[in-house]
C-alpha positions as CSV (number, residue, x, y, z in Angstrom):
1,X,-122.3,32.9,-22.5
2,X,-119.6,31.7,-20.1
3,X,-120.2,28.6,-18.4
4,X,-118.7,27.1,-15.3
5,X,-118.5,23.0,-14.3
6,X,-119.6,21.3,-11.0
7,X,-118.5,17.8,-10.4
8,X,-120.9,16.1,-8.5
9,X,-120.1,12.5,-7.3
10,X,-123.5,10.5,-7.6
11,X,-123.4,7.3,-5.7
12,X,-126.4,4.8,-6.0
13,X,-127.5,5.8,-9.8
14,X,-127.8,2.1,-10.8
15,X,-130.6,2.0,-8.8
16,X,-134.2,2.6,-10.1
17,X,-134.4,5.8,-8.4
18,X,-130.8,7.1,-8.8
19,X,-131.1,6.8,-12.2
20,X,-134.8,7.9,-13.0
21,X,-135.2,10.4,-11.0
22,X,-131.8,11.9,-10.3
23,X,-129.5,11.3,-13.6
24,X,-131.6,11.0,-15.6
25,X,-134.6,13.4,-15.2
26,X,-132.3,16.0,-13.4
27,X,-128.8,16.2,-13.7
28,X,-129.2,15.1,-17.8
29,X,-131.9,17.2,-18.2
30,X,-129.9,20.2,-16.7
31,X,-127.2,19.8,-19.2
32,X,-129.9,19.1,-21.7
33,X,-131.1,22.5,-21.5
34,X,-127.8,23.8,-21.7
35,X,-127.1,24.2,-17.9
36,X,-128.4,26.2,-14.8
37,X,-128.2,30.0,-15.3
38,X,-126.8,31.5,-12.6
39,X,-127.9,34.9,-11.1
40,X,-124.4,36.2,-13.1
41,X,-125.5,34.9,-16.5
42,X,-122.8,31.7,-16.1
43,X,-124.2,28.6,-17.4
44,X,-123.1,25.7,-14.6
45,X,-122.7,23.0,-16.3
46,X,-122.9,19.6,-14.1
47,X,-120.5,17.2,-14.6
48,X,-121.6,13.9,-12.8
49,X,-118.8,10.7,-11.6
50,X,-121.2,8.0,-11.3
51,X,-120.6,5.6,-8.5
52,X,-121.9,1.8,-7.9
53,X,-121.1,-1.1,-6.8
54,X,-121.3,-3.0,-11.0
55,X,-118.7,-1.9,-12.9
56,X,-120.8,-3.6,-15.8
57,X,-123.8,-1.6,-15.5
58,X,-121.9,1.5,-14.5
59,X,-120.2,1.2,-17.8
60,X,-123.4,0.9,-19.7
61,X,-124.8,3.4,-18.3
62,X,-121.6,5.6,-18.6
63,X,-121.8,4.5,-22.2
64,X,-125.4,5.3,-23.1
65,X,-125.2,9.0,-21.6
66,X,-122.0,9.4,-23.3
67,X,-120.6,10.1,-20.1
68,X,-116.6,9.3,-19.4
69,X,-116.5,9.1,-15.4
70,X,-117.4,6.1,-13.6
71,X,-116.0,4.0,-11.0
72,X,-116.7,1.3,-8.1
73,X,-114.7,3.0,-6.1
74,X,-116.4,6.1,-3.9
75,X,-113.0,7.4,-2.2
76,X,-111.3,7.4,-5.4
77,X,-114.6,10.0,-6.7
78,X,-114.4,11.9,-3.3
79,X,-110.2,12.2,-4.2
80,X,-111.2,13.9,-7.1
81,X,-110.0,18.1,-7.3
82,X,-112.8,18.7,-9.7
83,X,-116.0,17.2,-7.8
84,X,-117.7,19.7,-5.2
85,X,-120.9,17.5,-4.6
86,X,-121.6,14.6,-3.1
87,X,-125.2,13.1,-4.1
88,X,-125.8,9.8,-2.5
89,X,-129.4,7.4,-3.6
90,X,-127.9,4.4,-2.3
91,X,-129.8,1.8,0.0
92,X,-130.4,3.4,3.9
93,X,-127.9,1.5,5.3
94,X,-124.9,2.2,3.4
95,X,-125.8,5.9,3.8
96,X,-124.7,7.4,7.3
97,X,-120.9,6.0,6.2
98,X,-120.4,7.5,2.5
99,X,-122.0,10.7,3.5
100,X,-119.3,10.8,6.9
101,X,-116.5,10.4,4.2
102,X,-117.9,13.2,1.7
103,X,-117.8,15.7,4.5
104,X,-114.5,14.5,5.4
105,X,-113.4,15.0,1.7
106,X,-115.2,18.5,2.2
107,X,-117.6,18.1,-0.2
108,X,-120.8,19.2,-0.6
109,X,-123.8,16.5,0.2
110,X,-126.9,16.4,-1.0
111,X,-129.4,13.2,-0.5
112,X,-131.8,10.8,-0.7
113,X,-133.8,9.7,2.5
114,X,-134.2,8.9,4.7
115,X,-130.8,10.5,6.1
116,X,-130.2,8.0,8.5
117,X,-131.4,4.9,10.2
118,X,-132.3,6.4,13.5
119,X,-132.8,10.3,14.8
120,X,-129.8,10.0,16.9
121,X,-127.4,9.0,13.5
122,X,-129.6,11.7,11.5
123,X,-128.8,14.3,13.9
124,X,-124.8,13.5,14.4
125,X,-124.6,14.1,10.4
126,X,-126.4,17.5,10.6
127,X,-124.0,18.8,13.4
128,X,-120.9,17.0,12.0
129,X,-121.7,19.0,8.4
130,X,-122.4,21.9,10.6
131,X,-119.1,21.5,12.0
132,X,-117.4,21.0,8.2
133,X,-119.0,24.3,6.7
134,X,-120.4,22.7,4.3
135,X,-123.8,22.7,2.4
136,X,-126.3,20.3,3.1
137,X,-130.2,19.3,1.7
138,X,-132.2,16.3,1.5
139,X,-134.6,15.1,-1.0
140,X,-138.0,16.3,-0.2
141,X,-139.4,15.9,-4.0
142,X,-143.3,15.3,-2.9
143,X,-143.5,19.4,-1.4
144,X,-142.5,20.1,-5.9
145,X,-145.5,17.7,-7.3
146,X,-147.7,20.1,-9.3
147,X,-150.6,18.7,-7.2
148,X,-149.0,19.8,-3.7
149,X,-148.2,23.2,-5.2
150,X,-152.0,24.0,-6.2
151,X,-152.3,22.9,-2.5
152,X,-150.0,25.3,-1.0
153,X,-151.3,28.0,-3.6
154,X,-154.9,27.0,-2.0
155,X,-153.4,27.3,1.8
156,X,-151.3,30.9,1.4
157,X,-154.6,32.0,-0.1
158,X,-156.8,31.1,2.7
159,X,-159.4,29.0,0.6
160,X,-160.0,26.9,3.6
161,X,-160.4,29.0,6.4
162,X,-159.7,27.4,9.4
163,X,-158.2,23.7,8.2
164,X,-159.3,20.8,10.2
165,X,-158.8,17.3,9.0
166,X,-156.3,15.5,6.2
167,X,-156.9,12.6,4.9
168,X,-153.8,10.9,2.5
169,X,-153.9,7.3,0.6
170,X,-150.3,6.6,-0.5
171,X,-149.7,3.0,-2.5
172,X,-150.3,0.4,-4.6
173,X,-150.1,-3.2,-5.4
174,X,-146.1,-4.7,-5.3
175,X,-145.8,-7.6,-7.1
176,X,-144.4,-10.6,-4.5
177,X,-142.0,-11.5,-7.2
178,X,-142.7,-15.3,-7.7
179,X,-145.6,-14.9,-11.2
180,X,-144.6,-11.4,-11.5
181,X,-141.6,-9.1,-10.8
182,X,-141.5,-6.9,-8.1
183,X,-141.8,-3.5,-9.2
184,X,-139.2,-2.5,-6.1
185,X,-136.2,-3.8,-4.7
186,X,-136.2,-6.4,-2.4
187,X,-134.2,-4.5,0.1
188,X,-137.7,-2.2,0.6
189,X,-138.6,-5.3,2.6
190,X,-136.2,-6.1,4.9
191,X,-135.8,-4.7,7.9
192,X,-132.3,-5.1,8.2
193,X,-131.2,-3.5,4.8
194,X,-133.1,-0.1,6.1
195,X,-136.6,-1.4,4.6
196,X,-140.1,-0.4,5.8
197,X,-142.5,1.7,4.5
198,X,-143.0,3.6,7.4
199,X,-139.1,4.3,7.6
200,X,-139.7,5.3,4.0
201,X,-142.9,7.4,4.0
202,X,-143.5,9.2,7.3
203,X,-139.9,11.2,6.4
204,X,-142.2,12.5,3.2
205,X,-145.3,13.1,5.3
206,X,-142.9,14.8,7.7
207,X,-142.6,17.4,5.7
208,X,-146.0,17.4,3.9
209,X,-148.0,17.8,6.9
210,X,-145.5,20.4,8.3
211,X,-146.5,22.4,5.0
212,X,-149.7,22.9,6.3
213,X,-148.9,23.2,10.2
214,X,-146.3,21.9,12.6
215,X,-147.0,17.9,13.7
216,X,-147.4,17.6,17.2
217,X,-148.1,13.7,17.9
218,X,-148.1,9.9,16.3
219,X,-150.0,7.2,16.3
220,X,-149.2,4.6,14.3
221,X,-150.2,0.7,13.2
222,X,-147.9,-1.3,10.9
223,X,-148.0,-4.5,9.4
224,X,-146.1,-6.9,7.4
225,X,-149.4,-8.5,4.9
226,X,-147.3,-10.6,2.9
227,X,-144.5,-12.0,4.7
228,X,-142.2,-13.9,1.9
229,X,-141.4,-12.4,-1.2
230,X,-139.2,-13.4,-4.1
231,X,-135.7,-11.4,-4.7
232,X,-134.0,-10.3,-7.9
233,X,-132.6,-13.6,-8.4
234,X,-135.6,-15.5,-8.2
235,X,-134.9,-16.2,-4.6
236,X,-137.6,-16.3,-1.8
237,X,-136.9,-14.2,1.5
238,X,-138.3,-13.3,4.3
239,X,-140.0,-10.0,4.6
240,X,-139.2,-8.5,7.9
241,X,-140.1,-4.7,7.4
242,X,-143.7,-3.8,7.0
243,X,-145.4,-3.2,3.8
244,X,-148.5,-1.2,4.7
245,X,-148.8,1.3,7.9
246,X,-151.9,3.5,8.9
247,X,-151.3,6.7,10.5
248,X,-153.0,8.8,12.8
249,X,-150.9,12.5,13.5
250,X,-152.4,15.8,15.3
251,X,-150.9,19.1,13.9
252,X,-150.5,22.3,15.4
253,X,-154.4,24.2,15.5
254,X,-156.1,20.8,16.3
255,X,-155.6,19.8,13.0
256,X,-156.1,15.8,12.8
257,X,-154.8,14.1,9.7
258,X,-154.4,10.4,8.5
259,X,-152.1,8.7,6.1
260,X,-152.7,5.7,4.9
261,X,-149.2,4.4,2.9
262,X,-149.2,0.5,1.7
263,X,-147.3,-1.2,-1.2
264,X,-150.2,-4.2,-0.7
265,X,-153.5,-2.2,-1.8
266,X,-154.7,-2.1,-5.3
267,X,-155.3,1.5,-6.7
268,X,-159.0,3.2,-6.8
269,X,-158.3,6.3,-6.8
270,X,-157.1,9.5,-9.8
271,X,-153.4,8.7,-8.7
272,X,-151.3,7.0,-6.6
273,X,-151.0,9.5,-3.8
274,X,-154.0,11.8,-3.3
275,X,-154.5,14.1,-0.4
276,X,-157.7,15.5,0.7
277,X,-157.9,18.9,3.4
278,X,-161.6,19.9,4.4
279,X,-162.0,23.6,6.4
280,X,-164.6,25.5,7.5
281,X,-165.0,27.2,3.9
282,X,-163.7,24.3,1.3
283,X,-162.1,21.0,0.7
284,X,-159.5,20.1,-1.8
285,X,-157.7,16.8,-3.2
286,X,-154.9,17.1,-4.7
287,X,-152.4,14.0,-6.1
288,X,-149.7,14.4,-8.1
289,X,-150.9,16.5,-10.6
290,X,-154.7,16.8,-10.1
291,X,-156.0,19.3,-7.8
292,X,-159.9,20.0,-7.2
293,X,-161.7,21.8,-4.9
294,X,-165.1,22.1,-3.3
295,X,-166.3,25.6,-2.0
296,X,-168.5,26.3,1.0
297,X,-171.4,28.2,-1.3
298,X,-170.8,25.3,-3.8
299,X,-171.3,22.5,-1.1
300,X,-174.2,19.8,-1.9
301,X,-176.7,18.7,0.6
302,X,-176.8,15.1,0.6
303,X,-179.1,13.1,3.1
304,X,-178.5,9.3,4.2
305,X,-180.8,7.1,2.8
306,X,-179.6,3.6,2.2
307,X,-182.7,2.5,0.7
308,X,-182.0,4.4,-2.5
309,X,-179.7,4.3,-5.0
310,X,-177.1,7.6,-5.3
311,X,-178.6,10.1,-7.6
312,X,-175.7,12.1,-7.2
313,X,-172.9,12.7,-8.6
314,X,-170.6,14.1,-6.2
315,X,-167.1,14.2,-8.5
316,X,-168.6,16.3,-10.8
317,X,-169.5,18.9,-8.1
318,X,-165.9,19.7,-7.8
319,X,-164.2,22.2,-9.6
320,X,-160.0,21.9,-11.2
321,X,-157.4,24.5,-10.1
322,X,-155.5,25.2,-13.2
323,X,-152.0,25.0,-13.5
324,X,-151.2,29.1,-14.0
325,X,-148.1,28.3,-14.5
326,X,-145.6,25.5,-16.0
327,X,-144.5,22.7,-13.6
328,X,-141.2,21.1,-13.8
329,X,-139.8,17.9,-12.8
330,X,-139.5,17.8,-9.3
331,X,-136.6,16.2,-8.7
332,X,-135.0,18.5,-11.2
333,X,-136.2,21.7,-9.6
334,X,-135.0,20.8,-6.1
335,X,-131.4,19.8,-7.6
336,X,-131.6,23.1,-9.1
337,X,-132.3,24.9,-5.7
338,X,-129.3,23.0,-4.1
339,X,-126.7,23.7,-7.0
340,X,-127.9,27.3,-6.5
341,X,-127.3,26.6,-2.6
342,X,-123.9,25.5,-3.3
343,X,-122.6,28.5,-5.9
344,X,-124.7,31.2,-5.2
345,X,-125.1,30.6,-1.2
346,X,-129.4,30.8,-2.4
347,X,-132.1,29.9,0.0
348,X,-132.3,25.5,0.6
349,X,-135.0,24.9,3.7
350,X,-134.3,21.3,3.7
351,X,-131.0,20.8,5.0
352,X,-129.9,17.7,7.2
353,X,-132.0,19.0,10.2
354,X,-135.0,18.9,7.9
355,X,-134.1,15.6,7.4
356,X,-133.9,14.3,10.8
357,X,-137.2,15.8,11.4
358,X,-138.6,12.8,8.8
359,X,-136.7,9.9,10.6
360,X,-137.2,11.5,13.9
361,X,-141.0,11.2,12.6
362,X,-140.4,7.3,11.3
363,X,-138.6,6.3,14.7
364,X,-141.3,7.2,16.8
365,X,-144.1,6.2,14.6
366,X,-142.5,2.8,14.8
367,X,-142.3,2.9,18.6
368,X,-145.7,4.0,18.4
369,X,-146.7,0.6,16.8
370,X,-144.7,-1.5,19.5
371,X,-145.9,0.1,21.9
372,X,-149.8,0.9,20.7
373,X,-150.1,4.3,22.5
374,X,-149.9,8.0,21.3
375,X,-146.2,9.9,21.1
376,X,-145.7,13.6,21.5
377,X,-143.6,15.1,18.6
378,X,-140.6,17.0,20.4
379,X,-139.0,20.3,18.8
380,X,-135.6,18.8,17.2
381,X,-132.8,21.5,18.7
382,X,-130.1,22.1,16.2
């Protein structure tokens, strides 16, 4: 079978997620499986130039992939003849800059989020790729989970009927870093490095709750619950970007939902994400694997009475959706959508615009917090 190369230039793949997620779980798992057939029967085979800022651990890594490219220098990988992508996982703030070069080198660009700091910086890189004529998607891995796609197979199947609430715990406990290490960079918590869990998660529940209907309105509360934490270096710091935000939004239908997101909450729950959607003719809860449901004819009948103890047991009245299909990794599946994109001009929903939907969503969920009052959601124009 023939096969064809694509160079992609992937910046940031030191990092935990970079690497995890994106050269290792995707791009190496790709080539693993001998490439990405093509509609044609071609093979493309991707070819990554890793990018960092340590030419030490770019080196090693180079080394244990038995990969040859590597180099600290990102205009040196966007001179390159035989890269067409651009894949960028670096910290927020470094983004908006090494994604205005790719497009200048014409490549490709493909990307973590959030896209930008702000709507108004999210929004210039959609029109300037517009302007380049050149392919563009952000990372929107959560809508791939195998959990959110029993969900969607629940909504396009009208199990609910009319939807009207949607509850969603995101988190778990982050280590301050001083008796134990911090199981995330300590960039997550400052504000001027692009940290913040609400500039983090409401771009993914952007385009969660817009999977089940169009967000209308935020409010918002953030916090910051533990305000020094200990660096990489054994350093302490001052956090100055929240670690925990609770979220009120109202979707199209008068659908109201609520999200929950904290790195400061210990886990009782199936999984670390779980979100739960009651209608008028069932309920389901679905995390990142796990979906169950409740139907209307199967629904209990349980009375208050605080004097006894429960005699139910109400997980057990739920029943498992099974899988029906096989689920791949979805970081992996989405890269596979965009490198389809890119050589087969294929379907990709979640270009830049998509992605300055998610900030647009973080920026005013933040105002919403300084300001303590409710904000419209405006249509984004392109």
């Amino acid at each position: 079978m023939a096969r064809k190369s694509i160079g992609i230039v992937m910046n940031g793949v030191t990092g935990r997620m970079g690497y995890r997620q994106h050269l290792l779980r995707s791009i190496l798992a790709i080539r693993e499986q001998g490439g990405l057939r093509l509609a044609d029967g071609t093979d493309l085979w991707p070819e990554p130039v890793l990018v960092g800022r340590s030419e030490t651990k770019l080196r090693d890594l180079a080394a244990r992939h038995g990969l040859d490219a590597w180099t600290t220098d990102l205009d040196e990988a966007l001179a390159r003849p035989d890269t067409e992508v651009y894949f960028d996982a670096q910290v927020t703030s470094a983004r908006v800059e090494a994604i205005r070069a790719a497009v200048a080198a014409g490549k490709h660009v493909y990307t973590e989020k959030p896209l930008a700091d702000d709507l108004a910086g999210a929004l210039a890189l959609a029109r300037l790729a517009d302007e380049a004529g050149i392919k563009h998607g952000v990372v929107q891995d959560k809508l791939f989970l195998p959990g959110l796609l029993k969900l969607k197979r629940l909504i396009d199947g009208g199990f609910f009927g009319r939807i009207l609430s949607v509850r969603g715990e995101f988190g778990y406990w982050v280590f301050e870093g001083d008796w134990q290490e911090a199981q995330r960079p300590s960039w997550n918590y400052r504000a001027e490095d692009g940290g913040g869990i609400i500039l983090d998660m409401f771009c993914h529940w952007r385009y969660v709750l817009d999977a089940i209907a169009q967000v209308r309105s935020v409010q918002a509360l953030g916090a910051t619950h533990i305000p020094e934490r200990v660096d990489e270096d054994g350093k302490p710091y001052q956090a100055t970007a929240d670690d925990a935000a609770y979220g009120i939004f109202e979707l199209d239908g008068g659908i109201v939902a609520q999200i929950n997101s904290s790195w400061t909450t210990r886990v009782f729950r199936d999984e670390l994400v779980e979100f739960q959607i009651d209608g008028t003719e069932g309920s389901a809860v679905a995390g990142l694997r796990r979906c169950r449901v409740q139907h209307r004819s199967m629904t209990p009948k349980p009375v208050w009475n605080p004097d006894l103890p429960a005699t139910e047991d109400f997980r057990a009245q739920w029943q498992e959706i099974p899988d029906n299909t096989e689920f791949d990794n979805g970081f992996k599946t989405q890269w596979e959508m965009f490198l389809r994109h890119v050589t087969e001009d294929a379907p990709f929903s979640w270009d830049f615009y998509a992605g300055a939907r998610g900030v647009q969503l973080a920026e005013l969920g933040l105002q919403a917090w300084r300001e303590g009052r409710r904000l419209e959601v405006p249509e984004l124009r392109r």
